[in-house]
N, C-alpha and C positions, 0 to 999 in steps of 0.2 A: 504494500500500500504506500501510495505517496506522500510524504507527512506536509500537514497543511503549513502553510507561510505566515509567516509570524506580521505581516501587515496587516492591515485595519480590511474585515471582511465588508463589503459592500452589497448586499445581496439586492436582484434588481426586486421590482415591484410586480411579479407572477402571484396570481396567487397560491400559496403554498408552494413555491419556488423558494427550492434551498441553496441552488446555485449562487456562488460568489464570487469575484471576480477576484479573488485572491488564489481561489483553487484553477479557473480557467487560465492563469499567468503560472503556475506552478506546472500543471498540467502540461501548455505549450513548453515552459523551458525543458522540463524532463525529455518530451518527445524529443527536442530539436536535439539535445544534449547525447539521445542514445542513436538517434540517424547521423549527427555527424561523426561519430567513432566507427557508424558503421555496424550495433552493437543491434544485430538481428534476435540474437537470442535474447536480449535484455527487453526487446519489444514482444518477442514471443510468437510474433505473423499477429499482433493485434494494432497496425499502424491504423488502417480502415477504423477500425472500432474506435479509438482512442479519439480517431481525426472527427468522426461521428460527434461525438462526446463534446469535444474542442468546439466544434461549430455550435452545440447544443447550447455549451454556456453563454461564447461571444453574443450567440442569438438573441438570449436572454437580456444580455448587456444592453446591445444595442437598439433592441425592438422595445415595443410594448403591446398589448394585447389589447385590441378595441373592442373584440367579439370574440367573447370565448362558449368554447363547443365542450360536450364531454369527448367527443373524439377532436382529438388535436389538429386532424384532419381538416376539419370544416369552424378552424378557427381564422379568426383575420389580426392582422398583425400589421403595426408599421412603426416606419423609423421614427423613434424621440425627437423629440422637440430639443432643439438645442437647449430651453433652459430647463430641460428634464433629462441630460444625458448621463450617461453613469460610468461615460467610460472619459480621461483626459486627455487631451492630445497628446502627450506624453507615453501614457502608457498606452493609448492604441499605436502609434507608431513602433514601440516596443514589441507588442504582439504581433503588426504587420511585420515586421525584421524576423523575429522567432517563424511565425509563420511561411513563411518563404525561404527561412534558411530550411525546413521541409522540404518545401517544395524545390529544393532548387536540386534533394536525391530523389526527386519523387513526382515530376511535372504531371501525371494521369490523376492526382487525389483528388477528386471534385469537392469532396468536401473542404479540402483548405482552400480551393481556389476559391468556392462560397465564401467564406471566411474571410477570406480576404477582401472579397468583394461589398462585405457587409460595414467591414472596417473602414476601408475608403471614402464611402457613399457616408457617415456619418462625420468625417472629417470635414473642419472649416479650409477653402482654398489655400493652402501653403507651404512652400517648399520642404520636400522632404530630403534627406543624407544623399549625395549622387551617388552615392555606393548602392545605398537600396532601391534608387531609384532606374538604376541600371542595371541590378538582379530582377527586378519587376517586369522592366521591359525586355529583357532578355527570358525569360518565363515566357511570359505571353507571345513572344514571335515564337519561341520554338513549339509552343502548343498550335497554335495557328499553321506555322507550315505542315508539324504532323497532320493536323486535319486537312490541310488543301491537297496536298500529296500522298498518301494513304491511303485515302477515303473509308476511313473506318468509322462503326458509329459511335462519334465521336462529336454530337451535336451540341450535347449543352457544356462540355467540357470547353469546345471553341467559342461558344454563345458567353459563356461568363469571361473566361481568358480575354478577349474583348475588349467586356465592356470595362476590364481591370486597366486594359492599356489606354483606352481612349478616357480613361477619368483621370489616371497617372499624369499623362502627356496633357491635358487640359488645364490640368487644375495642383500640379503636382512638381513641375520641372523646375528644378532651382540651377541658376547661371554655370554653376559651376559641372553641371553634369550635360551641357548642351552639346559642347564637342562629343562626346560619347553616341549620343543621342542622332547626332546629323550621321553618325558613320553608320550606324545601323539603320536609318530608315530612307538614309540614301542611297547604299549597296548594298543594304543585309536583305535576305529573302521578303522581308513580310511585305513590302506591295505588291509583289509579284502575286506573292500565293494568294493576297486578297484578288488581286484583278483576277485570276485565275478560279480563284470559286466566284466570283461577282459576274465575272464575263463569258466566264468560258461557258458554252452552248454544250449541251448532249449526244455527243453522238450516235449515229442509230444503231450501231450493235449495241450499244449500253442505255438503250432507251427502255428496254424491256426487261434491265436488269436491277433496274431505280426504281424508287418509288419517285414519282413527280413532286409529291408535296412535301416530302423530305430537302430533294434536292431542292427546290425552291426557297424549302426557308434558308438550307444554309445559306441560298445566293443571297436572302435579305439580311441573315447577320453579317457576312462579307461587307454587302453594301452599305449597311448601320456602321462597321465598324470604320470603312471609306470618309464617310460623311463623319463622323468624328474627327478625323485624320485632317481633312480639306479645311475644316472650320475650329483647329486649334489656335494657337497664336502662331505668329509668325516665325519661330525658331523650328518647331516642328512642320509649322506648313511647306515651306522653302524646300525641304529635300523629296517629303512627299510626292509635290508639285514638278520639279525635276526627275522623281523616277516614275511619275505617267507618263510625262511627255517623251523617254526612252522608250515604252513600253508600247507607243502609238494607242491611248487611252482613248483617243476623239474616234476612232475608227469600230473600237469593242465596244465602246459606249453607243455609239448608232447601229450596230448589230444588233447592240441586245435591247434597246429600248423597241425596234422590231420586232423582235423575237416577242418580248416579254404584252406589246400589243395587239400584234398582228391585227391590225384593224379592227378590233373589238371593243364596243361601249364598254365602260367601266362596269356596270353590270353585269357583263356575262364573262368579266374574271373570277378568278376564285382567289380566297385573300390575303395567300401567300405571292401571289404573282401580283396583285395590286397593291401592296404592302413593296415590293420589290422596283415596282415601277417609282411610287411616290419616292424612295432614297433615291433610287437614279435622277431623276429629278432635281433633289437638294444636292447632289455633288454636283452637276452640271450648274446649279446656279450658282453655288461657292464659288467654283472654277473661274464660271463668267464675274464673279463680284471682286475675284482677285485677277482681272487683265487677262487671262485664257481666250482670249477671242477667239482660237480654232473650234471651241465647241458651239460658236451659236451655229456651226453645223449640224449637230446635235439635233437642233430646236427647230430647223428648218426641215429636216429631214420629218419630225413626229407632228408638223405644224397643224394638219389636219386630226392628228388625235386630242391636241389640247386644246382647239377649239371646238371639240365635240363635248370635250367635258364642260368648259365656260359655258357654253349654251346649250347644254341636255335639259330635254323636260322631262325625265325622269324623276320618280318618287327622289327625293332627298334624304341622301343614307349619308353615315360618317363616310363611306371609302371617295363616296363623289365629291364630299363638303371639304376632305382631306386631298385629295386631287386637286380640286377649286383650289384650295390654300396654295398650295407646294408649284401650283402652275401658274396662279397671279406673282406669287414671287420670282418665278422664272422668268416671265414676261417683264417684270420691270428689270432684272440685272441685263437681259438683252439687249431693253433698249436702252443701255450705255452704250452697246457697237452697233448703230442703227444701222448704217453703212454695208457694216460685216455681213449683219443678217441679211440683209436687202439681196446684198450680192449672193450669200449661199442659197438663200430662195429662189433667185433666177438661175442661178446654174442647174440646181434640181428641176425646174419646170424646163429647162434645155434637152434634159439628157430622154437619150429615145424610149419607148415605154417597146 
């Protein structure tokens, strides 16, 4: 048994919750302490279990219960109010460092990747150690390329990995770990392997061997995690922005917004594929709002789709009120390159049908 830590127990507000956040800090250091020796036997094969456990508390921590069920299942939960939090910036950062010194022998644990991701999303915007903030981001691309090259299922493992890097690199990047930071997302795998689950089409021997609505969402967390990417500040955007325009991004980007339309009202998508469209969408307008003018290609090419959406008289559902959104915003970063556009709309009405 692991003996309790002699700080002040803090137990969150469950009710009849015994968990403390003295034993969840005890708990991660032991883990991190027997993974980095290496000390298999000392964990027992009980790292899963323990990791369970670890999230169990943090959860505790972090959350609170707005609607509680007898089955845990059909309870609802959400993040504290900053002036009701139970955890300090201090010591979550503590635990995010323990926690990822885990995961740095162990990148498959979903449950600390949760963990981590719970930890993050409570924290106020600000620079965290560039050391950790360069083991975080290094996690998450090697998770991300296992799942874009692999194709194993491996969906909410890449879904959370994610949404770990796009909060890190938003809200998280302090001056001193930028250099680092420009070399990995300017050479290192992870645009590629985004563009590549976000763009790349299914070919037809493997069409029969996917499920459609699977592939589809990875392509929208791909694309969720793009649009994070395009619309961070400018230290991370710059390199991003440099390894599309290597990758010929204005080219995959008007493929797939084809693909992903094929001349069909919003209606008669289904809403992993319209869900997919809307972030292609929001990276094309970032793109346009930071000087990218090659894309209002893009915009000229699906011209006739987004003004089906502006003026559908169809029932009014979120996917079209979210279309509406995401396509008035397109339309005005556009008309910054009126020009541009002018001219890619005439060249498409040129070309022979």
């Amino acid at each position: 048994m692991l003996p309790a830590r002699a700080a002040e127990s803090r137990p969150s507000n469950f009710s009849g919750d015994r968990t403390s956040l003295a034993w969840s800090l005890k708990l991660t250091e032991r883990m991190a302490a027997l993974v980095s020796q290496g000390d298999a036997v000392g964990l027992g094969g009980m790292l899963p279990i323990l990791s369970r456990l670890c999230l169990c508390m943090i959860h505790h921590q972090v959350c609170e219960v707005t609607h509680k069920a007898n089955d845990p299942r059909w309870s609802t939960t959400h993040l504290r109010l900053p002036s009701r939090q139970q955890l300090d910036p201090v010591t979550s950062v503590h635990l995010l460092t323990l926690v990822h010194s885990i995961l740095h022998m162990d990148t498959t644990n979903l449950s600390l990747w949760t963990a981590s991701l719970l930890l993050l999303r409570q924290l106020a915007p600000q620079p965290l150690p560039s050391l950790l903030v360069t083991r975080v981001v290094s996690h998450c691309v090697h998770v991300i390329t296992t799942s874009a090259y692999k194709q194993q299922d491996q969906d909410s493992r890449f879904a959370t990995a994610s949404l770990v890097l796009v909060i890190v690199l938003d809200q998280h990047v302090s001056t001193d770990s930028t250099l680092q930071l420009v070399a990995i997302l300017d050479h290192g795998p992870l645009v590629p392997a985004l563009v590549e689950m976000a763009a790349g089409l299914p070919s037809s021997s493997s069409i029969n061997n996917k499920n459609p609505t699977t592939e589809c969402r990875r392509r929208a967390d791909a694309l969720r995690c793009l649009v994070g990417l395009v619309t961070a500040h400018a230290d991370v955007r710059a390199p991003v922005l440099a390894a599309l325009a290597r990758l010929d991004f204005v080219h995959r980007a008007s493929v797939l917004a084809t693909y992903l339309t094929a001349d069909r009202p919003t209606a008669q998508r289904d809403g992993p594929t319209q869900t997919a469209w809307c972030l292609l969408l929001q990276i094309v307008t970032a793109l346009l709002q930071n000087d990218v003018v090659a894309f209002v290609a893009v915009v000229a090419n699906v011209a006739s789709v987004l003004l089906a959406a502006l003026y559908s008289t169809d029932d009014l559902t979120v996917a079209l009120l979210t279309e509406r959104h995401v396509t008035v915003q397109l339309v005005h970063a556009s008309a910054r390159h009126l020009r541009a556009w002018q001219a890619a709309g005439m060249s498409i009405e040129k070309k022979p049908t």
